[in-house]
PyMOL Python script that loads the backbone (N, CA, C, O; Angstrom):
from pymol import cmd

cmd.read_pdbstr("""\
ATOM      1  N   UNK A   1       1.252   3.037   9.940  1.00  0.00           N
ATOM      2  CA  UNK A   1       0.685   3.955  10.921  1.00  0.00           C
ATOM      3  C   UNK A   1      -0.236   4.921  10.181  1.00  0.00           C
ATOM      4  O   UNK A   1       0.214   5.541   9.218  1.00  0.00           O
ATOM      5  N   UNK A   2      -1.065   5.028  10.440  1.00  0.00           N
ATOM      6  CA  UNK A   2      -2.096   5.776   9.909  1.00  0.00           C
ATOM      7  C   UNK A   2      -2.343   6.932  10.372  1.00  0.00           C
ATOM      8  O   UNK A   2      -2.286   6.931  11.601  1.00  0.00           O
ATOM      9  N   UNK A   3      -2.710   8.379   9.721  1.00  0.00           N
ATOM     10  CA  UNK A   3      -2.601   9.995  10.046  1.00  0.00           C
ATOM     11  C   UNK A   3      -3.050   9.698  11.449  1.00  0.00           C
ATOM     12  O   UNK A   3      -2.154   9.533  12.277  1.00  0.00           O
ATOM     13  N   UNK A   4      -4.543   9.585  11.921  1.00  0.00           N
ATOM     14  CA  UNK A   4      -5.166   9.619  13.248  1.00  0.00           C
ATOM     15  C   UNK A   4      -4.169   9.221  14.618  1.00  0.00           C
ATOM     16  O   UNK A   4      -3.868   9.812  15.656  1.00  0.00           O
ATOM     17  N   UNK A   5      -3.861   7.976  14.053  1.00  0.00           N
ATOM     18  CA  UNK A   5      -3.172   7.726  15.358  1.00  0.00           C
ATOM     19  C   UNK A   5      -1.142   8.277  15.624  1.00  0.00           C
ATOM     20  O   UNK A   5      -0.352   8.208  16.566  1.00  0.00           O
ATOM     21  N   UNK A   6      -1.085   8.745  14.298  1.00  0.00           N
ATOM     22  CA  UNK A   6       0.242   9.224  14.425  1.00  0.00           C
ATOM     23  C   UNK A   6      -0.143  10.655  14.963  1.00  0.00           C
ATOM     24  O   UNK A   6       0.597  11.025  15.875  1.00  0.00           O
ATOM     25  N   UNK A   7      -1.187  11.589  14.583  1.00  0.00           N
ATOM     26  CA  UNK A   7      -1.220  12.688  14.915  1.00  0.00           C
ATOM     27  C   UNK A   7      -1.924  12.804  17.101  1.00  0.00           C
ATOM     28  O   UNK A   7      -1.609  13.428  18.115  1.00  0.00           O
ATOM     29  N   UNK A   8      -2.663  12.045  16.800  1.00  0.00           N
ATOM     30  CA  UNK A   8      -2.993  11.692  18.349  1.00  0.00           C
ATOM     31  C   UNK A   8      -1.693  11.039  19.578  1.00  0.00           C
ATOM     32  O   UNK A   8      -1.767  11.229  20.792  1.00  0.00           O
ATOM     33  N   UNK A   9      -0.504  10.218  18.834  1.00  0.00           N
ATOM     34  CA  UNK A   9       0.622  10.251  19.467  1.00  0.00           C
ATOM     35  C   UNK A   9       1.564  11.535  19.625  1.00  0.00           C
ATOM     36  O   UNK A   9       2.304  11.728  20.590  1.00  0.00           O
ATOM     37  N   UNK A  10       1.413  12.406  18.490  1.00  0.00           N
ATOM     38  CA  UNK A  10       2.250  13.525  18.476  1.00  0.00           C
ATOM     39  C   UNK A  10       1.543  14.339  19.608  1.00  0.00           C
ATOM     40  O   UNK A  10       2.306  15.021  20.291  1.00  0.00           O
ATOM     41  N   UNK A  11       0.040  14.390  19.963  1.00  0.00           N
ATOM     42  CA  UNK A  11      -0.734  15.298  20.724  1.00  0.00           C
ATOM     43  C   UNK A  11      -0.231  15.050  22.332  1.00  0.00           C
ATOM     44  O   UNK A  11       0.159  15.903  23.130  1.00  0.00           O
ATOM     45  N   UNK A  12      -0.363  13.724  22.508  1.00  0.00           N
ATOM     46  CA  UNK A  12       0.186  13.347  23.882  1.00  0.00           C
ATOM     47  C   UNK A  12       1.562  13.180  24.431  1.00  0.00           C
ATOM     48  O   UNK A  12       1.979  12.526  25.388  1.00  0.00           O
ATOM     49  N   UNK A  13       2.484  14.383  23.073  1.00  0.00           N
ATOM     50  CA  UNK A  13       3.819  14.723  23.604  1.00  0.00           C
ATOM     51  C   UNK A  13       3.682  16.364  23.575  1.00  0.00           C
ATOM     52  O   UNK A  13       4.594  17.139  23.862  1.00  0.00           O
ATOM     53  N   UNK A  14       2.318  16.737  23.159  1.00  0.00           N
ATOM     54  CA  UNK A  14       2.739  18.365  23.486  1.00  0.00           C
ATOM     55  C   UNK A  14       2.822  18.824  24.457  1.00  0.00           C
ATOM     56  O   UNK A  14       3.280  19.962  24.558  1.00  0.00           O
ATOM     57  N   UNK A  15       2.439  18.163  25.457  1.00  0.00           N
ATOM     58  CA  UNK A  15       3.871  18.842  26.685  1.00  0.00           C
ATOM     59  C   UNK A  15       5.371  19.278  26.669  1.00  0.00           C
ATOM     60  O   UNK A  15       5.998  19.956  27.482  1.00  0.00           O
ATOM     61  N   UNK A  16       5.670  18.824  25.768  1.00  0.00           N
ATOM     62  CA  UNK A  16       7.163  19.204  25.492  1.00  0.00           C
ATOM     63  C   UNK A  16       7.416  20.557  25.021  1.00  0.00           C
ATOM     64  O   UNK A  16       8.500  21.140  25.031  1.00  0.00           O
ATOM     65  N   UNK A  17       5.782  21.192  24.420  1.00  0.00           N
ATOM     66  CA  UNK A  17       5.994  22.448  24.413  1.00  0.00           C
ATOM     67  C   UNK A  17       5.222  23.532  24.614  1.00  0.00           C
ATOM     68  O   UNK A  17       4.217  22.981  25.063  1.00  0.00           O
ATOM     69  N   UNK A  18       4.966  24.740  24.600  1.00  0.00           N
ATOM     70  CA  UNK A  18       4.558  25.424  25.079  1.00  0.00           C
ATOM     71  C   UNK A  18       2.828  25.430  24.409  1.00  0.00           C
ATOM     72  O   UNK A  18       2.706  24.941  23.285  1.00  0.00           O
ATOM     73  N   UNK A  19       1.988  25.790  24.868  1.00  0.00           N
ATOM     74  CA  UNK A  19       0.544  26.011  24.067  1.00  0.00           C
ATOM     75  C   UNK A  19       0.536  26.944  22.567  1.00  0.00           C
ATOM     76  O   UNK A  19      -0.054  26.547  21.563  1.00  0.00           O
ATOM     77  N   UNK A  20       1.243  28.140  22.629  1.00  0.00           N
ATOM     78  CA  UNK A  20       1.815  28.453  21.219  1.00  0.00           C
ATOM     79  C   UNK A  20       2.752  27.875  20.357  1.00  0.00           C
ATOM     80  O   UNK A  20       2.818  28.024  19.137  1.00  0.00           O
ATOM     81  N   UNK A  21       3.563  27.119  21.177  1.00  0.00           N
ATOM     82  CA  UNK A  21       4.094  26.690  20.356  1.00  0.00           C
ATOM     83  C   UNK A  21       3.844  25.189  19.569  1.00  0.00           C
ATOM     84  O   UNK A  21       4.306  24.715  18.531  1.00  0.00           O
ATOM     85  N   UNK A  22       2.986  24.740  20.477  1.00  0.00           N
ATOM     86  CA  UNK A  22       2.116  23.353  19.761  1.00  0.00           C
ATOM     87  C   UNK A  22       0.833  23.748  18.881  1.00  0.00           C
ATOM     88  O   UNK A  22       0.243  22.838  18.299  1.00  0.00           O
ATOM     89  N   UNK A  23       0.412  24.974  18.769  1.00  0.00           N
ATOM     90  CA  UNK A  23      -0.577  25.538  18.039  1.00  0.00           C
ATOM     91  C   UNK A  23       0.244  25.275  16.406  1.00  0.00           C
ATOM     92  O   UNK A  23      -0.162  24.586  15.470  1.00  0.00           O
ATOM     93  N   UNK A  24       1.185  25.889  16.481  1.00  0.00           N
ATOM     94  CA  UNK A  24       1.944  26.410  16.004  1.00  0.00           C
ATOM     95  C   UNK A  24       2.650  25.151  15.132  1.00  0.00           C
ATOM     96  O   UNK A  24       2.477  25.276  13.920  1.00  0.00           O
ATOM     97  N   UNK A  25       3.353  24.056  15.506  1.00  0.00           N
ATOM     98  CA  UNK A  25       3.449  22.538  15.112  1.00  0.00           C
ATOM     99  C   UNK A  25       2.228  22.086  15.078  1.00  0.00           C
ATOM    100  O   UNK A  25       2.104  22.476  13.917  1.00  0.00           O
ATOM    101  N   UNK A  26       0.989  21.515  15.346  1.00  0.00           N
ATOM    102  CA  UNK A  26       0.085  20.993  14.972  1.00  0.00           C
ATOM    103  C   UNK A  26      -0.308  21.410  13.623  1.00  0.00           C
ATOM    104  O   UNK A  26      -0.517  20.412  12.932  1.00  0.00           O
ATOM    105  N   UNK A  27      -0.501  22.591  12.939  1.00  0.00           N
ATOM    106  CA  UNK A  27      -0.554  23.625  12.248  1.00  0.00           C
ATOM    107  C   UNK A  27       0.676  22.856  10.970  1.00  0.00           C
ATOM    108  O   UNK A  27       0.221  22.210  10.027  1.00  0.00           O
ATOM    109  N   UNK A  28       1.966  23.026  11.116  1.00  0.00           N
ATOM    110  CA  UNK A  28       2.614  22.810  10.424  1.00  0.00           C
ATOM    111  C   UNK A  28       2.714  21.397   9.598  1.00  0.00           C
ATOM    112  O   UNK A  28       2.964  21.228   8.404  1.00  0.00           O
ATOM    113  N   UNK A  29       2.413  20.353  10.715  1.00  0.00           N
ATOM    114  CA  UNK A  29       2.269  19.125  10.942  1.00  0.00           C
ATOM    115  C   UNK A  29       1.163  18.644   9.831  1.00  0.00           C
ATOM    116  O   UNK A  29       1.335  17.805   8.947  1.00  0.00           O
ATOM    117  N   UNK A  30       0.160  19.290  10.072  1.00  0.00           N
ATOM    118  CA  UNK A  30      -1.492  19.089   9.186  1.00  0.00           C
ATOM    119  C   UNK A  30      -0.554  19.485   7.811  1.00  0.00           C
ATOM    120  O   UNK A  30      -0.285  18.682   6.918  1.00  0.00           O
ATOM    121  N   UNK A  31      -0.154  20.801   7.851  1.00  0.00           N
ATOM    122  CA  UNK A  31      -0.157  21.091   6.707  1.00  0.00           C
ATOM    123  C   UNK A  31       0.863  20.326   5.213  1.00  0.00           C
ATOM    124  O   UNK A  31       0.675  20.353   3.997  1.00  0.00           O
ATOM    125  N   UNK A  32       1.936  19.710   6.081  1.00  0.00           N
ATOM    126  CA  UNK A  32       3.038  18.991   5.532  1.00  0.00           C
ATOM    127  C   UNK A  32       2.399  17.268   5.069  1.00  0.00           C
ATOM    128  O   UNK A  32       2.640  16.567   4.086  1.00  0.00           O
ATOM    129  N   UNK A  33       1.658  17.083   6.084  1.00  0.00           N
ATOM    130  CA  UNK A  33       0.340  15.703   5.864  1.00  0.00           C
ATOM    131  C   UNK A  33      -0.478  15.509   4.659  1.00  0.00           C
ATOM    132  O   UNK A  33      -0.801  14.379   4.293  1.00  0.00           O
ATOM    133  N   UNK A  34      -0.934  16.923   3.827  1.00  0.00           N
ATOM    134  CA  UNK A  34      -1.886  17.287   2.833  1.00  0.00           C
ATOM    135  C   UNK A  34      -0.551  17.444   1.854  1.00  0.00           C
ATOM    136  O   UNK A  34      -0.887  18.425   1.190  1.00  0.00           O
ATOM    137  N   UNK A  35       0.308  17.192   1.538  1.00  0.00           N
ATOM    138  CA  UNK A  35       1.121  17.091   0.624  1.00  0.00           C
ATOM    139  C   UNK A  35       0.639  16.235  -0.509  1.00  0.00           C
ATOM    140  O   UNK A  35      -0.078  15.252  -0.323  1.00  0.00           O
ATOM    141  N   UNK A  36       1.074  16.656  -1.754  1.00  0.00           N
ATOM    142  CA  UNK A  36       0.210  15.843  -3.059  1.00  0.00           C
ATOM    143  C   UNK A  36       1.200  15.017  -3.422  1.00  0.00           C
ATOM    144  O   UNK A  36       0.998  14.533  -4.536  1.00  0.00           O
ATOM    145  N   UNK A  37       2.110  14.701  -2.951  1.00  0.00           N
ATOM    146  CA  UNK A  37       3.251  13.845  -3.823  1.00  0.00           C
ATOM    147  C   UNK A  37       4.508  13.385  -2.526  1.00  0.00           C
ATOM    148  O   UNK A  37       4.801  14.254  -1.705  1.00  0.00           O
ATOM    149  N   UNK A  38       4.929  12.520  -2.471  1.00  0.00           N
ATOM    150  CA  UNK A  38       5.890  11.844  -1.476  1.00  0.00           C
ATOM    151  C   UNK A  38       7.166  12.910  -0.995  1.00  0.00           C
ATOM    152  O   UNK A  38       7.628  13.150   0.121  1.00  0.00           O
ATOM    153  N   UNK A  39       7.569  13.517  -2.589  1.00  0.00           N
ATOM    154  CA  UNK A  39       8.883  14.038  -2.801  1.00  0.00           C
ATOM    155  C   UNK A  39       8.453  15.426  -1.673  1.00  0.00           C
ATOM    156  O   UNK A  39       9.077  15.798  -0.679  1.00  0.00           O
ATOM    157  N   UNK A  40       7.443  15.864  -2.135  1.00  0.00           N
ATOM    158  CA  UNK A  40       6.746  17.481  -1.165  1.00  0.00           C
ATOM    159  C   UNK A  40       6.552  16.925   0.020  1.00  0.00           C
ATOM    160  O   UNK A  40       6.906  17.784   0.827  1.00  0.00           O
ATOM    161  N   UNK A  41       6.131  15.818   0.697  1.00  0.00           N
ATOM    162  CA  UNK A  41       6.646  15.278   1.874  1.00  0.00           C
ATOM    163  C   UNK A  41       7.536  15.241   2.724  1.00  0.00           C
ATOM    164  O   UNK A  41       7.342  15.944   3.716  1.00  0.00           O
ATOM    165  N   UNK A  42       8.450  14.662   2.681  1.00  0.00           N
ATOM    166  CA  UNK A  42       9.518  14.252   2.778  1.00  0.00           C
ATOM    167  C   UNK A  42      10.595  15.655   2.551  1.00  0.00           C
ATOM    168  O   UNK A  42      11.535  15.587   3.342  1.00  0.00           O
ATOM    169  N   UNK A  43      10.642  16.710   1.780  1.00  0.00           N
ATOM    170  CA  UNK A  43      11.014  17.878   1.622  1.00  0.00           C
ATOM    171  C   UNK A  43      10.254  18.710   2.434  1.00  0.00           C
ATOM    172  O   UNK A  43      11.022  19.567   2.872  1.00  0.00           O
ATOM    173  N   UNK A  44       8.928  18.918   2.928  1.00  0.00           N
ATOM    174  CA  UNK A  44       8.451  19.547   3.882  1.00  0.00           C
ATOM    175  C   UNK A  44       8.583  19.311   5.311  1.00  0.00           C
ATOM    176  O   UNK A  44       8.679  20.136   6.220  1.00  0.00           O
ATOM    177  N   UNK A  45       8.564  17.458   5.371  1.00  0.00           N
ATOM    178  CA  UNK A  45       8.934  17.021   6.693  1.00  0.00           C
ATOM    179  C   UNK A  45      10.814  17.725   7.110  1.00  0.00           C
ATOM    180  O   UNK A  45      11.104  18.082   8.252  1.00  0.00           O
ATOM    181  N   UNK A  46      11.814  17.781   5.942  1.00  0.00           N
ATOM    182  CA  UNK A  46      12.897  17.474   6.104  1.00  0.00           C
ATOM    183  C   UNK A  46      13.009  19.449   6.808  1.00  0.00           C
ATOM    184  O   UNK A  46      13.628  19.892   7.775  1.00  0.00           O
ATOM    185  N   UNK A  47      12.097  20.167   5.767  1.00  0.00           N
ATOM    186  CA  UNK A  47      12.119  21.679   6.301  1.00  0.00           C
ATOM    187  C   UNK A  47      11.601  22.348   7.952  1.00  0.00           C
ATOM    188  O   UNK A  47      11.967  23.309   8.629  1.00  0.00           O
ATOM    189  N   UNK A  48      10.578  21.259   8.120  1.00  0.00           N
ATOM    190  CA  UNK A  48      10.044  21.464   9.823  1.00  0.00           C
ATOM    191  C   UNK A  48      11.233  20.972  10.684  1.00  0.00           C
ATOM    192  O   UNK A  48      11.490  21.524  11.754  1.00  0.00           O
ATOM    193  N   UNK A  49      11.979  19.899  10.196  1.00  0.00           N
ATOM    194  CA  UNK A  49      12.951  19.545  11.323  1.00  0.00           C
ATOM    195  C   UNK A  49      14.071  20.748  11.755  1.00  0.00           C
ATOM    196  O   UNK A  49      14.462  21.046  12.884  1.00  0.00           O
ATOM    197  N   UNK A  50      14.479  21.388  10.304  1.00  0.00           N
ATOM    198  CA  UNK A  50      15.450  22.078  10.218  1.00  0.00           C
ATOM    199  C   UNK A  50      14.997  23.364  10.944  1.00  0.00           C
ATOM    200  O   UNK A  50      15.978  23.957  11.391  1.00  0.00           O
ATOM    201  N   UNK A  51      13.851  23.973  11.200  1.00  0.00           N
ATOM    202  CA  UNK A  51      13.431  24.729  11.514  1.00  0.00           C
ATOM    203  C   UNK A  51      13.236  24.789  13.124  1.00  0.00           C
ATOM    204  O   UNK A  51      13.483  25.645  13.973  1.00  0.00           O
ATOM    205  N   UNK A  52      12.626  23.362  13.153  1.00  0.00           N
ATOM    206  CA  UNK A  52      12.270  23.200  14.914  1.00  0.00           C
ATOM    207  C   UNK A  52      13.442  23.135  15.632  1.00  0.00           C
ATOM    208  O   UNK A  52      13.508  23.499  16.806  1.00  0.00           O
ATOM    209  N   UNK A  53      14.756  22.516  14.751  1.00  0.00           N
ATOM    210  CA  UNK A  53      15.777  22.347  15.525  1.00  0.00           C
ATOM    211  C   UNK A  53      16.534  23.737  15.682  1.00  0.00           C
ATOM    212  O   UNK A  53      17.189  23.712  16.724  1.00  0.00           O
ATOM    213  N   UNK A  54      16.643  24.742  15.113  1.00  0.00           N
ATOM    214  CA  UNK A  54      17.117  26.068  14.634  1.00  0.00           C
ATOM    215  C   UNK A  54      16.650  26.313  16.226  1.00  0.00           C
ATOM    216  O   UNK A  54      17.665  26.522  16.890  1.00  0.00           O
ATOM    217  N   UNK A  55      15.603  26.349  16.939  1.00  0.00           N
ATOM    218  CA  UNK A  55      15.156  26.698  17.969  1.00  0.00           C
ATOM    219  C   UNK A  55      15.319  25.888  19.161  1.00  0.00           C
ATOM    220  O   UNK A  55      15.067  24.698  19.351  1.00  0.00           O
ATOM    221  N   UNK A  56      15.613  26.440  19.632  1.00  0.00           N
ATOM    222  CA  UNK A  56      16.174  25.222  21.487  1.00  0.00           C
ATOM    223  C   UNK A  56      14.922  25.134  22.083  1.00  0.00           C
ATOM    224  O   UNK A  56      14.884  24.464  23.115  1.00  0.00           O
ATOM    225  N   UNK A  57      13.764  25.699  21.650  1.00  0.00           N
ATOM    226  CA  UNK A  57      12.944  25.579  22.767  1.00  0.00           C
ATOM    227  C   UNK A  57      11.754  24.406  22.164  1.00  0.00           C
ATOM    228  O   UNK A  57      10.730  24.035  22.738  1.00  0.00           O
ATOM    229  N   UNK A  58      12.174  24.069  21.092  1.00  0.00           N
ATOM    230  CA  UNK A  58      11.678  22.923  20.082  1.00  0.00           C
ATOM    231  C   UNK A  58      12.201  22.067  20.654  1.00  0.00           C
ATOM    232  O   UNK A  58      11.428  21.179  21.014  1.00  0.00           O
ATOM    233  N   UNK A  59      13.213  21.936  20.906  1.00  0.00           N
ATOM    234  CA  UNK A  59      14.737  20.515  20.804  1.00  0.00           C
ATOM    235  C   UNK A  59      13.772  19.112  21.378  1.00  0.00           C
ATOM    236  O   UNK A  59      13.929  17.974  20.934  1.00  0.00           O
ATOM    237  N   UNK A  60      12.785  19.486  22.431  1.00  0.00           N
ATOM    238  CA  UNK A  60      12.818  18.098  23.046  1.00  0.00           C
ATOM    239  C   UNK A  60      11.861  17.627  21.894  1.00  0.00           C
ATOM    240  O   UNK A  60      12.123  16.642  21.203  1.00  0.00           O
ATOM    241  N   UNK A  61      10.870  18.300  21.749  1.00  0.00           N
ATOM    242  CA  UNK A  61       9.572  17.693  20.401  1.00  0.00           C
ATOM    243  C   UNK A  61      10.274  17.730  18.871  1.00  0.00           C
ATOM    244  O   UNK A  61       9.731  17.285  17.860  1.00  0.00           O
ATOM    245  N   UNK A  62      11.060  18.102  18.903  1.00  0.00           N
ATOM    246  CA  UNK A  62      11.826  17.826  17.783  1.00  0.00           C
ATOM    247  C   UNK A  62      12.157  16.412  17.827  1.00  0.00           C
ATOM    248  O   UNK A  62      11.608  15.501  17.208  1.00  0.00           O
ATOM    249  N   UNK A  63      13.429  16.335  18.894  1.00  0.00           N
ATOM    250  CA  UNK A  63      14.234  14.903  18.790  1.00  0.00           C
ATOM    251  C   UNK A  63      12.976  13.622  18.641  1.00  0.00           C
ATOM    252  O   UNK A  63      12.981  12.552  18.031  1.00  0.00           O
ATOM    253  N   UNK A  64      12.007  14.257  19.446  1.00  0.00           N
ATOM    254  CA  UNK A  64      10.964  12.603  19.147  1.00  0.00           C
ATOM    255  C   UNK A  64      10.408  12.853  18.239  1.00  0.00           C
ATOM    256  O   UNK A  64      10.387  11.852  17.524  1.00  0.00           O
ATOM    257  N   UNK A  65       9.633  14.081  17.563  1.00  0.00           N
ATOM    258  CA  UNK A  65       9.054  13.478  16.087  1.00  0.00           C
ATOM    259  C   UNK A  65      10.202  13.128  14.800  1.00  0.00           C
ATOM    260  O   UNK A  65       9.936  12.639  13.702  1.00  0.00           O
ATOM    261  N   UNK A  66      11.285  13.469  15.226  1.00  0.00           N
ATOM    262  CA  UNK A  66      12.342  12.871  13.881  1.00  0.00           C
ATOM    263  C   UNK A  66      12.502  11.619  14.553  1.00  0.00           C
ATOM    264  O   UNK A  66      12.419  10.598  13.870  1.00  0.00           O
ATOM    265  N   UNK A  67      12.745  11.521  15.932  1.00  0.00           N
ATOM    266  CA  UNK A  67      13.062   9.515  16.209  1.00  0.00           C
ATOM    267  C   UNK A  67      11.958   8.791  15.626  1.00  0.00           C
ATOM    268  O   UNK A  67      12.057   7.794  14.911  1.00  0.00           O
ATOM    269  N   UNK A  68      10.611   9.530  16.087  1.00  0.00           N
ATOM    270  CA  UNK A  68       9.435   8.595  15.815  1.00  0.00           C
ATOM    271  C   UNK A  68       8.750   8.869  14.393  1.00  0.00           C
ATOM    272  O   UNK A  68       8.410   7.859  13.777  1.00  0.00           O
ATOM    273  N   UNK A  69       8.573   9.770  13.960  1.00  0.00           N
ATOM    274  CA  UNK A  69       8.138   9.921  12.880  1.00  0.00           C
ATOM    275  C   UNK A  69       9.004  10.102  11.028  1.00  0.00           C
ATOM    276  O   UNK A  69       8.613   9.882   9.882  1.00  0.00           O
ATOM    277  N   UNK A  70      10.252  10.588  11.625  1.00  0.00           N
ATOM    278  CA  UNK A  70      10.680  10.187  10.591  1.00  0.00           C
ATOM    279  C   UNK A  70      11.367   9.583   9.676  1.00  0.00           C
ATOM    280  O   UNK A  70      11.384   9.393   8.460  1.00  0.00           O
ATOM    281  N   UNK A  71      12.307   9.176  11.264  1.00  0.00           N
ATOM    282  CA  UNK A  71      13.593   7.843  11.063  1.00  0.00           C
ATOM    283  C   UNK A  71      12.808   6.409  11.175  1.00  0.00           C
ATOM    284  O   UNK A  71      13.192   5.405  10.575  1.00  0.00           O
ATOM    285  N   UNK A  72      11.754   6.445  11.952  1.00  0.00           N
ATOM    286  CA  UNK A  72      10.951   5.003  12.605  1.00  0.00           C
ATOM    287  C   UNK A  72       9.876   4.610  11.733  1.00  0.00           C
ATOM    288  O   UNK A  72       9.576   3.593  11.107  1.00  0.00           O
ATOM    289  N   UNK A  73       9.476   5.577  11.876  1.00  0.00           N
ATOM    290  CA  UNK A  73       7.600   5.131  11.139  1.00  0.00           C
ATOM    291  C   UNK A  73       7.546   6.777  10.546  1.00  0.00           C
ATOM    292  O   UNK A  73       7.238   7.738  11.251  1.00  0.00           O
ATOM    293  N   UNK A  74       8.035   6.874   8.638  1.00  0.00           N
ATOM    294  CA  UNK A  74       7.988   7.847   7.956  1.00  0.00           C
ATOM    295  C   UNK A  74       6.650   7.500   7.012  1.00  0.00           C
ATOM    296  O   UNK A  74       6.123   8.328   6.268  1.00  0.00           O
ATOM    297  N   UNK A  75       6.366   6.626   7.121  1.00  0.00           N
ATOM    298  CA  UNK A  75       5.112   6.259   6.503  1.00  0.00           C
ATOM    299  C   UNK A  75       3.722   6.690   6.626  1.00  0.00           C
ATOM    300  O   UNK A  75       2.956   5.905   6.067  1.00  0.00           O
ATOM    301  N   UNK A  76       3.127   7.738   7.209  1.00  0.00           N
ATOM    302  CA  UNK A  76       2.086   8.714   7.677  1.00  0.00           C
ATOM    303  C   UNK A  76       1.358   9.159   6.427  1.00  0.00           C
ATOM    304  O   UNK A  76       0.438   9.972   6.506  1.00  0.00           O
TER     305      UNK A  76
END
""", "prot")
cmd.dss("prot")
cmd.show_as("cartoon", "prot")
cmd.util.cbc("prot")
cmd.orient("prot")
């Protein structure tokens, strides 16, 4: 799966959250993407989950980018 179309699938679930708060994940998302090394990946991806989930108002865009992006297709 390649950045474009993983980030353009993540876009057509931001309904799940609010306009700040998809500012706000898109943002995080880019920034965890520009990682220089797998390990800073994968440790940044593992820190957004922990974070989005900390918050209930994350929960639903949470549960699908960890189903889809990081249990399914972590390869981005």
């Amino acid at each position: 799966m390649c950045w474009f179309h993983m980030i353009q699938k993540c876009r057509a679930h931001r309904n799940l959250l609010t306009k700040q708060q998809w500012k706000q994940v898109d943002t995080e998302i880019h920034a965890v993407q520009l990682s220089f090394s797998d390990d800073v990946f994968h440790h940044g991806i593992n820190l957004l989950i922990t974070k989005w989930h900390g918050d209930q108002s994350f929960a639903n865009f949470c549960d699908y980018f960890n189903a889809q992006w990081v249990e399914k297709l972590s390869c981005w």
